[in-house]
C-alpha positions in Angstrom: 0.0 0.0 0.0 1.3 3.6 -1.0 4.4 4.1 -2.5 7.1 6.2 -1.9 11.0 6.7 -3.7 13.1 9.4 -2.9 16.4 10.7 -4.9 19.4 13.0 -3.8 22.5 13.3 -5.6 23.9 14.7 -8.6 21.1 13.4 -11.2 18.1 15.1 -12.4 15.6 13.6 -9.3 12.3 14.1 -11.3 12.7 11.4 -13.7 13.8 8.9 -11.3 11.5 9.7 -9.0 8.5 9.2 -12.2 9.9 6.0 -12.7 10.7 4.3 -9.4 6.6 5.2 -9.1 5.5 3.7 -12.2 7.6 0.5 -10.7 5.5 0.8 -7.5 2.4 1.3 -9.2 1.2 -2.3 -8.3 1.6 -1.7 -4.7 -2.2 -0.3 -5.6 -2.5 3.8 -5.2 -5.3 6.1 -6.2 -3.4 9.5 -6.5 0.2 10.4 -7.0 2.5 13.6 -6.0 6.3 14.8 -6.4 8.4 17.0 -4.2 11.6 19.2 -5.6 13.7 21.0 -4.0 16.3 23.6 -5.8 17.6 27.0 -5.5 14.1 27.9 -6.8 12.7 26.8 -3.2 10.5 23.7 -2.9 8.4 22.4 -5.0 5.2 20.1 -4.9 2.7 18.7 -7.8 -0.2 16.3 -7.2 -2.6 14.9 -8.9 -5.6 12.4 -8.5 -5.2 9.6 -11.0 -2.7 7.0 -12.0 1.2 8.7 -12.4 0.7 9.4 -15.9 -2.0 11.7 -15.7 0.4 13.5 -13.3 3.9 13.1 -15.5 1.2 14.7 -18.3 -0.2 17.2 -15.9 3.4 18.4 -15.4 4.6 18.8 -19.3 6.1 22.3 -19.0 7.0 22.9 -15.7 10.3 23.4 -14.6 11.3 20.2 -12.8 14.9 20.4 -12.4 15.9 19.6 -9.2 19.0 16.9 -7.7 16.6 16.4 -4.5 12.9 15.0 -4.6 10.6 12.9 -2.6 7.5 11.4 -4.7 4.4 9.0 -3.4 1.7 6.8 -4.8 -1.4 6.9 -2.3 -3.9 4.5 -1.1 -6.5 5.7 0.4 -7.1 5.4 4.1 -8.1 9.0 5.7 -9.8 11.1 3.0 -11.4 10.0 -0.3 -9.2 9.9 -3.7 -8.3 13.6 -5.0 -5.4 16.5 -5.5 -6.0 17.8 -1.8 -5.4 14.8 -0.2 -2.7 13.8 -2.5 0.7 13.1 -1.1 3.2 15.2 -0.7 1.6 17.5 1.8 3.3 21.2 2.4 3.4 22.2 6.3 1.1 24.9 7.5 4.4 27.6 7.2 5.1 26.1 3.9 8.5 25.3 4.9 8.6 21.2 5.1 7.2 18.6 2.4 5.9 15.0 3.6 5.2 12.2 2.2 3.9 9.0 4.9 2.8 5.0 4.3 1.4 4.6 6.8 -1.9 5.1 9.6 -1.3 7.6 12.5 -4.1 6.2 14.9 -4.0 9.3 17.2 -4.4 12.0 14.6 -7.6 13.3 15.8 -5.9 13.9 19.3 -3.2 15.9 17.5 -5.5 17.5 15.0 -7.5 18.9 17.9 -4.1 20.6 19.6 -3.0 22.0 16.5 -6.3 23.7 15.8 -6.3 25.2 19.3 -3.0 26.6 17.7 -4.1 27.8 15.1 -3.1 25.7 12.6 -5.3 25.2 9.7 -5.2 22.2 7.2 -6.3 21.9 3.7 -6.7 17.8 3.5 -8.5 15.3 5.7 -5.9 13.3 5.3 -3.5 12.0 9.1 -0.4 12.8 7.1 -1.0 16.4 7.3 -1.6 16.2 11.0 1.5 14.0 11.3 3.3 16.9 9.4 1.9 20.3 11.0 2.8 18.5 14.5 6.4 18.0 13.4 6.4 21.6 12.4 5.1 22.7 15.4 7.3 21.2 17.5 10.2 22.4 14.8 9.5 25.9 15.2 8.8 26.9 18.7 11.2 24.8 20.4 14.1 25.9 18.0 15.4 22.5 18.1 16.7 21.1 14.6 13.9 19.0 12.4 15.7 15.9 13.2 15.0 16.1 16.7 12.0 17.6 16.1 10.7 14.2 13.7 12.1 12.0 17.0 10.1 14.1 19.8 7.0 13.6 17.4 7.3 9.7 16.7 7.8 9.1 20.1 4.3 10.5 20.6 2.7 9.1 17.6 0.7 5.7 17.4 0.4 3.6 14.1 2.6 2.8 11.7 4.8 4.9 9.2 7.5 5.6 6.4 7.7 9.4 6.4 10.7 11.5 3.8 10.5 14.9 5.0 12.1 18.0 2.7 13.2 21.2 4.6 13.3 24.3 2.3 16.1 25.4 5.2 18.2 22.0 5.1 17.7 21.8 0.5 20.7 18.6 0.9 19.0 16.2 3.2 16.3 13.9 3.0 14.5 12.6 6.5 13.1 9.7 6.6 11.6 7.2 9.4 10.1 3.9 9.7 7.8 1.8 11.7 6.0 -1.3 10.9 6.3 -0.1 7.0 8.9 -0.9 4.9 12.1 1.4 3.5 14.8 0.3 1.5 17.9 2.8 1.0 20.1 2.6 -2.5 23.6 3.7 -1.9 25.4 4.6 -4.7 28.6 7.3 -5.7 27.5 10.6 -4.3 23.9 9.5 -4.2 21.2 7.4 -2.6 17.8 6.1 -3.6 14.5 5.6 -0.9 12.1 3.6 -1.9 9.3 1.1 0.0 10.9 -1.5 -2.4 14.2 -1.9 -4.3 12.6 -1.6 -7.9 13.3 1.9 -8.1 16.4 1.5 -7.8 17.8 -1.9 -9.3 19.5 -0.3 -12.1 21.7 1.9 -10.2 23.1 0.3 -7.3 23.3 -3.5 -5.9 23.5 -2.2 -2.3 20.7 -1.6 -0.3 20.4 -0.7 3.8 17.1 -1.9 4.9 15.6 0.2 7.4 14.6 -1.2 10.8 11.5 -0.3 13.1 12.1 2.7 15.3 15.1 4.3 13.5 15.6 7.6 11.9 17.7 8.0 8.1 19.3 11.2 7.9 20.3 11.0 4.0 22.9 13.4 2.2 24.3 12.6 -1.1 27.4 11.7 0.0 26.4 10.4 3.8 23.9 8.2 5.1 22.9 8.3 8.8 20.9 6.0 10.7 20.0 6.6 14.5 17.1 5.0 16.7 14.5 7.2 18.4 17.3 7.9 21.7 19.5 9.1 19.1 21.6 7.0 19.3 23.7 6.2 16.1 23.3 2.5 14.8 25.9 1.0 11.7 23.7 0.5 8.5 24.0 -2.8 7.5 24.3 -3.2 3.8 22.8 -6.0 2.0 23.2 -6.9 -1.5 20.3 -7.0 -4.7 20.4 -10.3 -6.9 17.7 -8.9 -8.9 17.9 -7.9 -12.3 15.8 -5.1 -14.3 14.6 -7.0 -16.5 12.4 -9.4 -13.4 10.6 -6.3 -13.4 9.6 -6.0 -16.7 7.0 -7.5 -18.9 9.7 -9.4 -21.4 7.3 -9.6 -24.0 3.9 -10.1 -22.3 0.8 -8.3 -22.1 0.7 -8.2 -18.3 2.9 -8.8 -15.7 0.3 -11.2 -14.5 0.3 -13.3 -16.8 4.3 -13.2 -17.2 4.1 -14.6 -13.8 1.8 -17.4 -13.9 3.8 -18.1 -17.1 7.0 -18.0 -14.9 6.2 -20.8 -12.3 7.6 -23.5 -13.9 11.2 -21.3 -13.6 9.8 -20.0 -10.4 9.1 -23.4 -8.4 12.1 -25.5 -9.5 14.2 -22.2 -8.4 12.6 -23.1 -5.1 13.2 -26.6 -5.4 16.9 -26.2 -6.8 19.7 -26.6 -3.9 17.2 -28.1 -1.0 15.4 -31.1 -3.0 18.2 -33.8 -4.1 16.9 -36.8 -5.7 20.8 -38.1 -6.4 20.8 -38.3 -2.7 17.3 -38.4 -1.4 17.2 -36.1 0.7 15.7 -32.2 1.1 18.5 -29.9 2.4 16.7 -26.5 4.2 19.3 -24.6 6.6 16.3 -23.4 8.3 15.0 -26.2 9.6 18.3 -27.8 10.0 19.5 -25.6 12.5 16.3 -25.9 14.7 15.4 -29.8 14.1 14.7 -29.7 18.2 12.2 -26.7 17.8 10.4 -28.1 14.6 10.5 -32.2 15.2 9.2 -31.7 18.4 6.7 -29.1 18.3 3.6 -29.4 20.4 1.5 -28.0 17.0 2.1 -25.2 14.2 0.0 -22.5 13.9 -0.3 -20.6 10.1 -0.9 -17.0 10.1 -0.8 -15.2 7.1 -3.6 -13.2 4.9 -5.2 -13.7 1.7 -3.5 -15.7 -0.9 -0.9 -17.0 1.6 -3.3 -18.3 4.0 -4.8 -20.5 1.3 -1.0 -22.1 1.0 -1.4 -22.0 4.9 -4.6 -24.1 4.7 -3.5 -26.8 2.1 -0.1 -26.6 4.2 -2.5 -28.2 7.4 -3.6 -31.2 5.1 0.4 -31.8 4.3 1.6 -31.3 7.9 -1.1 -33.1 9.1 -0.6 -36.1 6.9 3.3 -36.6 6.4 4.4 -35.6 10.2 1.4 -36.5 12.1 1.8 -32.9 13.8 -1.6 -31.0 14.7 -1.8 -28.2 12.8 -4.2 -24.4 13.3 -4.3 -22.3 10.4 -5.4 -18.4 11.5 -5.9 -15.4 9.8 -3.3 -12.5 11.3 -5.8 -10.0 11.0 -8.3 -11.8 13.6 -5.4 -13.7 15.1 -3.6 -10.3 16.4 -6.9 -9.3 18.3 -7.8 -12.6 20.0 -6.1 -13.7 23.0 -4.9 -16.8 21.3 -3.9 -19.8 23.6 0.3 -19.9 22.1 2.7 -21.5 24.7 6.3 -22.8 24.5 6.7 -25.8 22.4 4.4 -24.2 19.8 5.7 -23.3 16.5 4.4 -20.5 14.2 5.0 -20.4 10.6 4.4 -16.6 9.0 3.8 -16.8 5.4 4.1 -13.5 3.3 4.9 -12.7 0.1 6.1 -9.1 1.0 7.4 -9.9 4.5 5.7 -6.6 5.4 2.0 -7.6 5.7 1.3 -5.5 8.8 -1.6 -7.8 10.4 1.3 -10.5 10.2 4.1 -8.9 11.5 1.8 -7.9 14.6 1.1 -11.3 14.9 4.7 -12.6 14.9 5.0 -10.2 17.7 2.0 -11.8 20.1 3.2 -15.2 19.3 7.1 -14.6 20.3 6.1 -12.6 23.8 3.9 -15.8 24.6 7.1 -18.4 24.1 6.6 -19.8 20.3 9.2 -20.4 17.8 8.5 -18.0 14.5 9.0 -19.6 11.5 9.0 -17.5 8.2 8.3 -18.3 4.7 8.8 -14.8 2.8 9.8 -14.0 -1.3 11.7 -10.5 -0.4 15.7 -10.6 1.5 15.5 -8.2 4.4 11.8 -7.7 4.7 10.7 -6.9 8.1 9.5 -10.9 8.4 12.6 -12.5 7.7 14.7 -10.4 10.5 12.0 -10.9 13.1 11.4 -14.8 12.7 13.6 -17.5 14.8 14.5 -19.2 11.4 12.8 -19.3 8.1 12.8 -19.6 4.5 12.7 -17.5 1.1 10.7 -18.3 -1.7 13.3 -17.2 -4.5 10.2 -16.3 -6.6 11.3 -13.1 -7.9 9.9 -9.8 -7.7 6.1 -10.5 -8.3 4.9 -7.0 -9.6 0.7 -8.8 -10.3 -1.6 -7.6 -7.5 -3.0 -11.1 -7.7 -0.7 -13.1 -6.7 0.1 -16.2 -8.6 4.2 -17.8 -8.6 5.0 -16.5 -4.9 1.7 -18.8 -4.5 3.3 -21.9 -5.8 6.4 -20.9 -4.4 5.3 -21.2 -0.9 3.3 -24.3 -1.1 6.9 -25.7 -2.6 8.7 -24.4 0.5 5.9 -26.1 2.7 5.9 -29.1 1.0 9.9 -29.5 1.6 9.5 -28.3 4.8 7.0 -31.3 5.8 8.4 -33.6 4.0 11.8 -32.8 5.8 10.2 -32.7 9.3 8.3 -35.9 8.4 11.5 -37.7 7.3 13.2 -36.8 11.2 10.1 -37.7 12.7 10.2 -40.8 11.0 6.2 -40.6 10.5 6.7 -41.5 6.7 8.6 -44.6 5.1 11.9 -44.2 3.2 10.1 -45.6 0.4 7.4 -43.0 0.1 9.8 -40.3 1.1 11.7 -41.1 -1.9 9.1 -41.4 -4.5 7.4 -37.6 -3.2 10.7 -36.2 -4.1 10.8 -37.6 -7.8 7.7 -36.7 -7.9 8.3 -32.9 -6.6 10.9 -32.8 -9.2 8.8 -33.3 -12.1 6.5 -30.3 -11.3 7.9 -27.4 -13.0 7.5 -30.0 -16.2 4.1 -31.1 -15.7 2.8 -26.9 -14.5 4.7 -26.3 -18.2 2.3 -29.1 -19.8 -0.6 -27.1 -18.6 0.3 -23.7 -19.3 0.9 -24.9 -23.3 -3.3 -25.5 -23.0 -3.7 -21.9 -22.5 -5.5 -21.3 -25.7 -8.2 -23.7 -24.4 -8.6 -22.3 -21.2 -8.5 -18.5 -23.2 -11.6 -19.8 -24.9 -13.4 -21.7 -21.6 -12.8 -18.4 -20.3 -14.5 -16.5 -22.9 -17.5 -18.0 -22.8 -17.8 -17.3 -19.6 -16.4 -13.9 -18.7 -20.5 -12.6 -18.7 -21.7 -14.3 -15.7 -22.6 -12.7 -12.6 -21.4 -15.2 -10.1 -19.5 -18.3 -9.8 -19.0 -21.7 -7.9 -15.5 -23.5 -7.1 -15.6 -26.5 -5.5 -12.6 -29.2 -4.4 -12.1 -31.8 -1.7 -9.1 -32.6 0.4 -6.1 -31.2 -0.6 -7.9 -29.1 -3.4 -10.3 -27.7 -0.9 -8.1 -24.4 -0.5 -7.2 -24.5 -4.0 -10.9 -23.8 -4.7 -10.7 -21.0 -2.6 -7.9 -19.4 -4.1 -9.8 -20.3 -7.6 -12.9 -17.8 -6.3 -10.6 -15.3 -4.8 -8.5 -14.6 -8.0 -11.7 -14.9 -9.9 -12.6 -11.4 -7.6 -9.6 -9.7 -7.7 -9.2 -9.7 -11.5 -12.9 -10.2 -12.9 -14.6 -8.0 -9.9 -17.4 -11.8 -10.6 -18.8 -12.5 -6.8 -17.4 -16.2 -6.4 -17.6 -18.7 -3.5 -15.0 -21.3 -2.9 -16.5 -24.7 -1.2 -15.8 -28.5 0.1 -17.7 -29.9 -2.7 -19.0 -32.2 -0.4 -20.9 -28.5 1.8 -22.7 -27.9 -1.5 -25.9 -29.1 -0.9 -25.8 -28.2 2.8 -26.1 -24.2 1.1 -24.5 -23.3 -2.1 -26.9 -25.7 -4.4 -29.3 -23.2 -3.8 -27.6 -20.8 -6.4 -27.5 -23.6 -9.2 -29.3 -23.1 -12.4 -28.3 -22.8 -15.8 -26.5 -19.4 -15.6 -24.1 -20.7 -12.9 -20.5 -21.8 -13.7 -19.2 -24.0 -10.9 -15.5 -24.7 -11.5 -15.2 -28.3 -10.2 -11.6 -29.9 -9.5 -12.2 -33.4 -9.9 -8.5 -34.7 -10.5 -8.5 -39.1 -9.9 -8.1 -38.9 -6.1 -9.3 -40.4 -3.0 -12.0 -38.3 -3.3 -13.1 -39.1 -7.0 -16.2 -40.9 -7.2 -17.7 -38.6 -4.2 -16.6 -35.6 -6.9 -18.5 -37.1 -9.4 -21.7 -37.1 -7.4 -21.0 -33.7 -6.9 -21.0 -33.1 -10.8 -24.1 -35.1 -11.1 -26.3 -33.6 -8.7 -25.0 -29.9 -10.4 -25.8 -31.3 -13.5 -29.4 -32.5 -12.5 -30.2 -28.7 -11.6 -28.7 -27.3 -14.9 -25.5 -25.7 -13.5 -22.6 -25.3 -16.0 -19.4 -27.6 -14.9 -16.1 -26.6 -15.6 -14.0 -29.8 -14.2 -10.4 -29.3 -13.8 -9.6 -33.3 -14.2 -6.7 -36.0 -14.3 -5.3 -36.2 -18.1 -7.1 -38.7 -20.2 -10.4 -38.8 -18.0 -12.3 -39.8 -21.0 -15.5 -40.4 -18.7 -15.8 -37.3 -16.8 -15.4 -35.6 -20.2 -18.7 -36.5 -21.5 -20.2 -35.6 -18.0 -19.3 -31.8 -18.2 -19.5 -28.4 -19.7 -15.7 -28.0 -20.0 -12.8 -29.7 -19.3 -9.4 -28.8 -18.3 -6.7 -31.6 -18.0 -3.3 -31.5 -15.9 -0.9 -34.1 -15.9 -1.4 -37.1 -13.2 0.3 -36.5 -9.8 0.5 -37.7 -6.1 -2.8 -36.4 -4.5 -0.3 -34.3 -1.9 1.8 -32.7 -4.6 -1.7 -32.3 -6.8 -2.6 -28.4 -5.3 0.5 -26.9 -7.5 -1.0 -28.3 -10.5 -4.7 -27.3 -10.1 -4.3 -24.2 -9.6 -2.9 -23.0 -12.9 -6.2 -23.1 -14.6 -7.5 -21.2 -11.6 -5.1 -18.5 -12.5 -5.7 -19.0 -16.6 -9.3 -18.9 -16.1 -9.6 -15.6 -13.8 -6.4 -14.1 -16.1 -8.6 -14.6 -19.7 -12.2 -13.6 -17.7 -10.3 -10.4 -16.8 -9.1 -9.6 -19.7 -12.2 -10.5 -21.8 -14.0 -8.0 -19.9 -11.6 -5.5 -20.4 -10.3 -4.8 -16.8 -7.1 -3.8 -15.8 -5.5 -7.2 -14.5 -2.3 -6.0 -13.0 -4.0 -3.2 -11.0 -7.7 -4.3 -9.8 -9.3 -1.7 -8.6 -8.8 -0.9 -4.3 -6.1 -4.0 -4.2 -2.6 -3.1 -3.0 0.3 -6.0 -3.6 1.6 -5.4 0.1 -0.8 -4.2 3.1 1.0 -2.6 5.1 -1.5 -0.9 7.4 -4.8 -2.6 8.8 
């Protein structure tokens, strides 16, 4: 959510700054704004709209400037439009602000400042956040530094704020908490962004900023202190990714670039932990905490959206190979529970970003109550990764769809190893069977590449339904959650209303909604749970429903029982979710498209959530 990049050095800063926002751009944002500063004072344009309408907006204006700030909103206090645009100018007209973020006490500090007589010309916290900085700025005298540190320590919420002073024209402020800010450091200049992508073609080293801590940035100096000012060492990390991850290479969307990716994407993950030479799974991770993760008492999933659906087919996995009971939560509702977590428990975070905010507070119950964190995350150095015991990356890439679709394979890959591992110590599976999973692991990324060469036949499934007003999925076992991601990414890219279901619920409910107009995506793959599926089909077909089966290869008799068919290659049942749901992403990708929509950036997503 929001984006925000920042330049200061001896470059021109407005067209970095324009592109390092387009790059954000799937973040999700409603309005976007830029900051210069320059011997001609500071600077600020804003505009409702997506950044183009501002770069447009902007043709003829005189831009140049080495130092700038620039933001991407999403809206949280104030509906979409210029006023509440980021950047916001201080009440004197002196500072510039741009904030990810949601100050929780604004109202409080609203109400002082208008007792001040401070006035403010957006709803938005930011400006409150900004106006009380200034305050404290200007009538204690102190310098804005200290100023920005009295005011944190007084704020609650979460924030990335980059502050311009018309006084101090060769510094950039910036501060973090509970959102994320990466630092570029390059000759004579630096980069700020909330990711690395605007800066990947102009430096490999990167300082990720930590919770608490204060960046005082020159072009030749970088500062970091915490909140007692107190100075800490930056710690420099190093990018392995490449320009052109965040490019389309050829492909109308970045979504479907992504989904096309997976079969690269999921034998990266696999490649240097799954060894079929040797038999055996190699994961430092768990390695180095066998005690903690052989012997725990039960894990508990948190994670939101599409990662608690790998969370939830993770439970069946567990549950099955390493005989370990597992509780799959929702951050967002487990964060306000009081959630029974003791010693012994261990609690696997799964994020794509590792900077979902309902997550990270989550982490944060769990490890004051005793549990072992365990994190699965696709981004080096995100705030996830450096607060969990032990963990694991993804090694998707940089997934720039709103929807996500590798990072989802990506962790069920890592999950998979990771039980199969656990399972292997715990001795709760054979040799024998332990062997043949990881052959069959291996051959994945082959078979997910045998379905995505039948796109052009889910293209046209997809077309002939892309009119419909509502939609069924329904799966069993193992494909139970892979139903539900099936009906989530048919909302986030179609805006259709679809339900997810255990096939075998539907007539305890959902058969209400069958007629003729209703699709009801069925996966029916040749599993333990066949022949109960196919009772499922029948009694849809009975009412007139429209059955889309997603089925084992060659299933010559569930052909002539359905609407439409979609085949993927034969599999073990518990390796089965990474191939079903590929057509789950084809089918919501072509809808989308078909109905014209904008399938990177569906309207009110944001990639990462970084506020609640």
């Amino acid at each position: 959510m929001c984006g925000i990049v920042g330049y200061i050095g001896d470059r021109e800063a407005y067209p970095i700054i324009i592109t390092g926002l387009k790059r954000q751009e799937y973040r999700g944002y409603d309005s976007a704004g830029v900051a210069l500063i320059s011997d001609a004072g500071l600077k600020i344009y804003k505009k409702k709209g997506k950044v183009q309408d501002l770069e447009e907006s902007l043709i003829g204006q005189p831009l140049s400037a080495h130092v700038g700030i620039g933001h991407t909103r999403w809206a949280t206090h104030g509906e979409p439009n210029d006023k509440n645009a980021h950047p916001h100018r201080s009440f004197h007209g002196k500072l510039a602000m741009i904030h990810n973020g949601i100050i929780e006490n604004y109202a409080m500090l609203k109400s002082e400042l208008l007792k001040k007589g401070y006035q403010f010309k957006s709803e938005t916290d930011t400006e409150v956040l900004l106006n009380f900085i200034e305050d404290i700025y200007f009538n204690t005298g102190c310098e804005l530094e200290e100023a920005l540190r009295i005011a944190l320590k007084r704020v609650a919420g979460a924030y990335v704020v980059l502050i311009l002073d018309e006084k101090h024209p060769d510094t950039i402020l910036a501060a973090r908490k509970g959102s994320p800010l990466v630092i570029g450091i390059g000759k004579g200049e630096h980069f700020l962004g909330s990711d690395a992508t605007p800066m990947i073609e102009y430096t490999k080293e990167v300082v990720y900023v930590n919770d608490y801590e204060i960046a005082i940035v020159k072009k030749d100096e970088l500062t970091l202190k915490n909140l007692g000012n107190e100075k800490h060492l930056p710690y420099i990390s190093k990018l392995d990714t490449e320009l052109a991850a965040i490019e389309k290479g050829g492909f109308p969307h970045f979504m479907l670039k992504e989904i096309f990716e997976q079969p690269a994407t999921i034998f990266d993950c696999l490649r240097g932990r799954l060894n079929t030479n040797e038999m055996q799974i190699t994961m430092r991770g768990i390695e180095e905490h066998l005690i903690e993760l052989t012997q725990a008492s039960r894990f508990i999933i948190i994670a939101c959206g599409t990662s608690w659906h790998a969370g939830l087919a993770a439970e069946y996995i567990i549950e099955e190979l390493c005989r370990i009971p597992v509780e799959v939560e929702y951050a967002s509702e487990f964060r306000y529970r009081n959630p029974i977590v003791r010693k012994g428990d261990v609690v696997i975070a799964i994020s794509q970003s590792g900077e979902t905010a309902d997550t990270l507070v989550a982490i944060e119950k769990a490890k004051s109550r005793g549990a072992f964190i365990f994190g699965i995350v696709n981004v080096v150095g995100s705030s996830i990764s450096r607060q969990s015991d032990a963990g694991a990356f993804t090694h998707a890439g940089p997934e720039i769809g709103v929807a996500s679709t590798k990072a989802f394979t990506a962790q069920l890959s890592v999950l998979i190893m990771m039980a199969l591992k656990i399972a292997i110590e715990r001795e709760t599976i054979s040799q024998a069977q332990f062997q043949q999973l990881l052959i069959e692991l291996e051959a994945i990324p082959d078979k997910v590449a045998s379905i995505l060469a039948s796109k052009d036949k889910i293209k046209t499934i997809a077309e002939k339904y892309y009119t419909c007003k509502d939609a069924l999925y329904l799966g069993r076992g193992y494909n139970f959650p892979i139903a539900l991601e099936g009906a989530l990414k048919l909302k986030e890219i179609s805006y259709i209303h679809a339900e997810g279901y255990p096939a075998a619920e539907m007539k305890h409910g959902p058969i209400a909604l069958v007629d003729e107009t209703l699709p009801v995506v069925v996966i029916a793959i040749k599993d333990d749970y066949y022949l109960k599926i196919v009772s499922n089909i029948q009694e849809i077909k009975a009412r007139k429903g429209k059955v889309i089966a997603i089925a084992t290869e060659d299933d010559i008799t569930l052909a002539s029982m359905v609407d439409e068919i979609i085949f993927v290659p034969s599999s073990p049942e518990i390796l089965s979710p990474l191939l079903t749901v590929i057509p789950m992403q084809l089918i919501a990708y072509y809808i989308g498209v078909a109905k014209g929509l904008d399938v990177d950036k569906p309207r009110n997503l944001a990639k990462s959530v970084t506020v609640e």
